[in-house]
N, C-alpha and C positions, 0 to 999 in steps of 0.2 A: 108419358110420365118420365120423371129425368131423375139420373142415376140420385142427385141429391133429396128428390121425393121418398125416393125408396129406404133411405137412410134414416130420412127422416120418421118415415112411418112406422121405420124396426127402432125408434127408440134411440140409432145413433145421428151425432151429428159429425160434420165436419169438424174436427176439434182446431186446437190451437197447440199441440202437442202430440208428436207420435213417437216409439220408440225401432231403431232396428232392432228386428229379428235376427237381421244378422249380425253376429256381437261383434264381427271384426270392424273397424274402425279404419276407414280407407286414407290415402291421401287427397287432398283436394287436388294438387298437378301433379302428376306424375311425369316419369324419362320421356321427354324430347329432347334429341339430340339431334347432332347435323352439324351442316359447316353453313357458314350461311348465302352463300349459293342456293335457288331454288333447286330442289329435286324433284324427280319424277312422282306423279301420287303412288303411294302403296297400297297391296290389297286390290279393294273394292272403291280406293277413291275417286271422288268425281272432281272439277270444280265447280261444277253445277251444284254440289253440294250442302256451297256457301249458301245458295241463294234459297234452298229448300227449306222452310222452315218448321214441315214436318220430323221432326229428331225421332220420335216412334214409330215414324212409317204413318199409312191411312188409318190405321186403325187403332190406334194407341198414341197417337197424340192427344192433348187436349187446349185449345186456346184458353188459358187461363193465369195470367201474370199478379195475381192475389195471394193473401196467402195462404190461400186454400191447394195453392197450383199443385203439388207433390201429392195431395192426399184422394186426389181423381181417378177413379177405375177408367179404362178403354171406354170409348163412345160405341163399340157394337158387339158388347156381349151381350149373348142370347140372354134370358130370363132364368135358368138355370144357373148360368155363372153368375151372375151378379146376384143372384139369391148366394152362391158359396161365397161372393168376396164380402158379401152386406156379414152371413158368419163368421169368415176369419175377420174382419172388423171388429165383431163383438168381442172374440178372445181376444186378439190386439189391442183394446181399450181396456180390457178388465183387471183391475186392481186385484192382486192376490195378497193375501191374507193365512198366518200360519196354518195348520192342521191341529184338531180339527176344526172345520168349519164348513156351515150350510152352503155358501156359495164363495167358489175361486179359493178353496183350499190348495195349501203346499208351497209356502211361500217359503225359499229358506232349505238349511236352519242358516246358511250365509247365501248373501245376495248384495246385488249393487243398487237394483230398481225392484218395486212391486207392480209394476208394468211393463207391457212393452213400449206402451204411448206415452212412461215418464222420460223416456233418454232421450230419443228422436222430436223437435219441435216440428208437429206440421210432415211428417215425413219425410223431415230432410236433415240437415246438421248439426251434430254434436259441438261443443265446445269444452273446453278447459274451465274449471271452474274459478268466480274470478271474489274478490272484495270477502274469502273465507267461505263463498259457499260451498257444498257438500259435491261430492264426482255424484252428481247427478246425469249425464250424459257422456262420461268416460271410462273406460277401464283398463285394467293393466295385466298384461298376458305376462305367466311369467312359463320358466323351464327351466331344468337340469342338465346337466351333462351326456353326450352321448343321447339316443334318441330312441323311440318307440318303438315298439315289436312289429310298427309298419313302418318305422321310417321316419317320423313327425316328430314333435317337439315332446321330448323325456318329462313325464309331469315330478313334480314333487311331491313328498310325501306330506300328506297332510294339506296339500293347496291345492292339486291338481295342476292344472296350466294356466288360471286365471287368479287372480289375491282380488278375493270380495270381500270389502270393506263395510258391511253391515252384517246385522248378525238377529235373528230373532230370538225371543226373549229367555234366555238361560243358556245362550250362544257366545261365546269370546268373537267376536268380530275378526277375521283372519291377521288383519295388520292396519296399520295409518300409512300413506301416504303423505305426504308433501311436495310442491314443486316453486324450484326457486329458481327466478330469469335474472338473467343480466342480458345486455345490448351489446352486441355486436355491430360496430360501423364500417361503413364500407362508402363509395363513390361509383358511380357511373362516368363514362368518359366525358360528356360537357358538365364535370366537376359539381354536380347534384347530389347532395350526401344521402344515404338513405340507409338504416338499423335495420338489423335482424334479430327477432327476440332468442335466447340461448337457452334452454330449458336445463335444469339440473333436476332429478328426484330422489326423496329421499323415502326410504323403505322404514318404520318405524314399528317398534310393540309387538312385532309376531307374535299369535297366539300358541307356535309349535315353532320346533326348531328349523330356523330358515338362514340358508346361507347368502351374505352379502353379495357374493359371486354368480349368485343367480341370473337367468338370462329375465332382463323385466321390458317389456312392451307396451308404454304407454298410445292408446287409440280412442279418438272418441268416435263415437259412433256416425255412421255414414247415410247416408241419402237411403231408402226404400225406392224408389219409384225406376220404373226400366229395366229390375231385375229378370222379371217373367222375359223381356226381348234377349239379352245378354244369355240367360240359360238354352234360347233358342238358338242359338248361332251354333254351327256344328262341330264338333273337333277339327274340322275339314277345314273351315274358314279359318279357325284359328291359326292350326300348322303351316296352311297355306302362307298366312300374313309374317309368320315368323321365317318363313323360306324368302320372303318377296323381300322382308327387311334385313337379311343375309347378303340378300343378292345386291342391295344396292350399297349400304356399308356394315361388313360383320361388324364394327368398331362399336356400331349402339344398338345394334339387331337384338333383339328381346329373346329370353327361350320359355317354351310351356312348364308349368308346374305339373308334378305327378302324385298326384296324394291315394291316402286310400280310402274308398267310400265306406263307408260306417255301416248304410244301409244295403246296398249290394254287395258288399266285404270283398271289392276286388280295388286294383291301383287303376284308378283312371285319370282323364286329362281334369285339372281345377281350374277352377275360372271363379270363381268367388272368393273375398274375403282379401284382408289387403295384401297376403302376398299368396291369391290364388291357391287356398291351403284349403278349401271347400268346395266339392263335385256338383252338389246339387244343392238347389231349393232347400228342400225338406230336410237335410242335414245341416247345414246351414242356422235356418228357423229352431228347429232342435235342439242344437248346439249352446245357441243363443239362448233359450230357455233355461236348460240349464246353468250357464256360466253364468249368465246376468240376473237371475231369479231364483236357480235351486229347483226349478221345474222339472222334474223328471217325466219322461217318454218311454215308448219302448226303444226308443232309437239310443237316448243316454238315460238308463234307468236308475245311477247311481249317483247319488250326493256324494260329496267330497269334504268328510266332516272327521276332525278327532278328537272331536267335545265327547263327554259318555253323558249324552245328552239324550233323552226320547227322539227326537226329531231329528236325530243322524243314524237311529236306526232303518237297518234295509226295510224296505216297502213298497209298494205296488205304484205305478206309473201314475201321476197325479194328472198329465194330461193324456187325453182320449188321441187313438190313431185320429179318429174322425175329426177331431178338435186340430191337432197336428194338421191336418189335410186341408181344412179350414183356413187357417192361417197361413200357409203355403201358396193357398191359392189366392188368398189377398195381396201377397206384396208379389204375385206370380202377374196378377189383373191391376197392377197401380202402372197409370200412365203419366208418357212424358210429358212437359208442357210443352209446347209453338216457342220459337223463338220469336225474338222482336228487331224489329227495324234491319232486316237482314239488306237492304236494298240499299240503308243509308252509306252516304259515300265515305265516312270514318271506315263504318264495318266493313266494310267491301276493305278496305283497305290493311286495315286488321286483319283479315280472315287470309290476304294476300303475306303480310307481312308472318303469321302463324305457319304457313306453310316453304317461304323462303327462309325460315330461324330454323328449319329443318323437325318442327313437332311434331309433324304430321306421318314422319316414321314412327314415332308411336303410338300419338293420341291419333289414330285411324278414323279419319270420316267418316265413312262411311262403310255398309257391312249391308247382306244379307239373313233373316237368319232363314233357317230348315221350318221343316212339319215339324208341327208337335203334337201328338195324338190327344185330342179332347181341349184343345185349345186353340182353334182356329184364329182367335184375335190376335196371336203373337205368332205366326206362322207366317212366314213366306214376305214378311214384311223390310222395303229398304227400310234403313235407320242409320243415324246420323249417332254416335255414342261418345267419339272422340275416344275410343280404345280400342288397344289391342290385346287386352284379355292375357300376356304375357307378362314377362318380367324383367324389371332392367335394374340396371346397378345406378344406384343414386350419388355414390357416393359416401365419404365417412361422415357428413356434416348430416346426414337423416339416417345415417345406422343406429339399427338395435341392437346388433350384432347380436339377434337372435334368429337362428336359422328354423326352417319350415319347408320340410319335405327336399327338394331339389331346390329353393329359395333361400340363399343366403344374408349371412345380417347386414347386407347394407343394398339388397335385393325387393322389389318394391312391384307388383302389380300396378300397372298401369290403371288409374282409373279413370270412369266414365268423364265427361265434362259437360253433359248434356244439363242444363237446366243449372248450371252455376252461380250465373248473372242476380238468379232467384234466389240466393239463398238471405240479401239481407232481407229481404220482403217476405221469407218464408221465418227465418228465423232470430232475425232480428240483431244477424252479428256477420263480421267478414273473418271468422278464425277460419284459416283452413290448413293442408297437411293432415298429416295422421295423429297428430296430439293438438294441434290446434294451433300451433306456435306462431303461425303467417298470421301480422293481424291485416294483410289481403291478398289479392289476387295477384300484385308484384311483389310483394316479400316473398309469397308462396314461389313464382317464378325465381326470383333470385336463392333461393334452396339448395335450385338444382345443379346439381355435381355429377361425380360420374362420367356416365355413359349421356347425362345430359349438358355435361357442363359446354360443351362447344352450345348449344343450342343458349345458354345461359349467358354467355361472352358475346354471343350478337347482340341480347337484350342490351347488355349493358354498353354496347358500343351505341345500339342507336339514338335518335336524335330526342328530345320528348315529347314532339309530335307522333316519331311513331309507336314510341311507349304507349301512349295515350291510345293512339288510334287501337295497338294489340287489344289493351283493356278493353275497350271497346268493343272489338269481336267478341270476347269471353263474356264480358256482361251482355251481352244478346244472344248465349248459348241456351 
């Protein structure tokens, strides 16, 4: 019987929509830098790597180029686990609805989605909303001055660190948003012109006193699938990658983020979220519950409300530890997909050209991760993720000049690139970066500044064969 039977038989199906859990909103490229000279691989990389088209290792790949690919559990979890991922599926589809109510109460009393499976299409890419639709897969992290009794980002009063824009019913909705582009031109050296869209936002209607000056984060939401591998790689491999990428140029060497974990109340290494401002899974998920829904846990048991509204008074956790544990293990058991055409003589050549642009100091090939007790599918597994789990300086032209723990505003988590190629076929658009603004995979390249800009300057020196050919690598990620 196949994982899709069992889905089917609990009543879920494969949708056409999923949401992250995790609220933070990643970049689609993130820091490659370099001179463009090949360098030495970093890390764990291989170049055999190019050719492997297992991105999740044996056991957490899945062949499947549909657009179902993102929303696939590992091909050999036991019958236990995929019984917990078929549950956290169930809460990850379910529609929530205010309090009270028989089923999927606690919706609120402000939120952005009443699911998790409304922001995320297919569990993969958010977008900017476009022709005056609603931040249906977006949202905007905001902060204050000066920073948290851990460290983290100073919430506001009356907003918290997130401005949700809905509101249920006898709720002032927190504020309007607006975002308004202009074009940016530019040339590549055989005099091929090519725009960069320029995003402005405007903050409107606060429901409480909110200062202009605030720090605001626009993110839409990011990929699910590969998380469960990325949480298994150890602090070890991490440190390690950020030493190995010291040693060949400090100039774009990454450093680890150090936040503090919510659920074990100590400072440890972050690896999730876009600028690595989340420890684990389950805080994460949590996180995400609340800022995007108004879900409360035991992990964030509190709404963030200054209506004198029923539904902003304190009250009991609306989701269950076991529900929480559920859903953690779903997007822990969501697999990568196979790449495609890794052999053909473009991609080979792309995958050569990706590594002499100098990216590959940070989108890292290849990795190992650790044990992870009661999860053997993501243990011990090679994988191919295209990160280094660190953090680089982008540049002023993708700051938010909002800082996050050791992560400053123009400081960016490296993200995954596994499963790219897929996103128009998953979700039916090419916006990438962290607000969507790249309307593709070269606008998104040409972004980068910073610590990535030498890596950004060979792009734009090469010929458009080898542009073409880059593209080509990434779209068979």
């Amino acid at each position: 019987m196949t994982t899709t039977d069992v889905k089917r038989m609990s009543g879920i199906t494969c949708r056409p929509t999923h949401v992250a859990l995790v609220a933070a909103c990643a970049l689609a490229l993130a820091a490659c830098g370099g001179d463009t000279p090949v360098r030495p691989p970093t890390g764990s990389d291989t170049t055999a790597a190019g050719l492997d088209p297992n991105s999740g290792g044996a056991l957490m790949t899945v062949v499947d180029a549909t657009s179902r690919a993102f929303q696939l559990p590992g091909t050999s979890l036991s019958s236990d686990r995929l019984a917990a991922h078929v549950d956290g599926d169930a809460v990850f589809d379910a529609t929530f609805v205010p309090a009270p109510a028989p089923v999927n109460p606690g919706l609120g009393p402000h939120y952005d989605n009443n699911s998790c499976s409304g922001c995320h299409t297919g569990d993969g890419r958010g977008r900017p909303p476009v022709s005056g639709d609603l931040f249906n897969s977006m949202i905007f992290r905001v902060s204050g001055a000066g920073v948290n009794a851990h460290g983290g980002p100073a919430p506001i009063a009356a907003f918290g660190t997130q401005l949700e824009l809905k509101a249920v019913s006898g709720v002032t909705p927190m504020a309007t948003v607006a975002i308004d582009y202009h074009d940016s031109t530019d040339t590549f050296a055989d005099g091929t012109h090519y725009s960069l869209r320029v995003p402005r936002y405007i903050v409107s209607n606060p429901y409480a006193p909110f200062s202009m000056d605030a720090k605001l984060s626009p993110r839409v939401a990011p990929p699910n699938f590969g998380l469960g591998l990325l949480a298994a790689v150890s602090d070890q491999t991490i440190l390690a990658g950020a030493t190995a990428e010291s040693a060949i140029d400090p100039s774009v060497a990454g450093h680890p983020n150090y936040v503090f974990d919510s659920i074990g109340r100590q400072t440890v290494l972050g690896r999730f979220g876009l600028k690595a401002n989340m420890a684990t899974l389950t805080e994460q998920s949590a996180s995400a519950l609340s800022g995007d829904m108004g879900i409360t846990t035991s992990v964030f048991p509190l709404d963030i409300c200054a209506d004198p509204a029923v539904s902003c008074a304190s009250h009991p956790p609306e989701l269950t530890d076991a529900q929480l544990a559920a859903v953690t293990t779903y997007i822990q058991t969501l697999a990568v997909p196979a790449r495609r055409s890794v052999t053909a003589t473009t991609v080979v050549r792309g995958e050569q050209l990706f590594r002499g642009f100098g990216c590959t100091t940070c989108h890292t090939q290849t990795m190992t991760t650790g044990t992870v007790a009661g999860a053997p599918e993501v243990s011990g597994q090679r994988i191919h993720p295209y990160t280094d789990l660190l953090l680089h300086d982008m540049g002023p032209g993708l700051a938010d000049n909002r800082p996050d723990y050791l992560a400053t505003g123009s400081e960016w988590r490296t993200p995954p690139l596994w499963g790219i190629g897929l996103t128009p076929v998953v979700n039916g658009h090419t916006n990438f970066l962290h607000d969507g603004r790249a309307r593709s995979l070269l606008e998104a390249v040409m972004w980068h500044g910073g610590q990535a800009t030498a890596a950004r300057e060979a792009v734009r020196a090469a010929s458009p064969d080898d542009r073409n050919a880059l593209l080509a690598f990434l779209n068979s990620l």
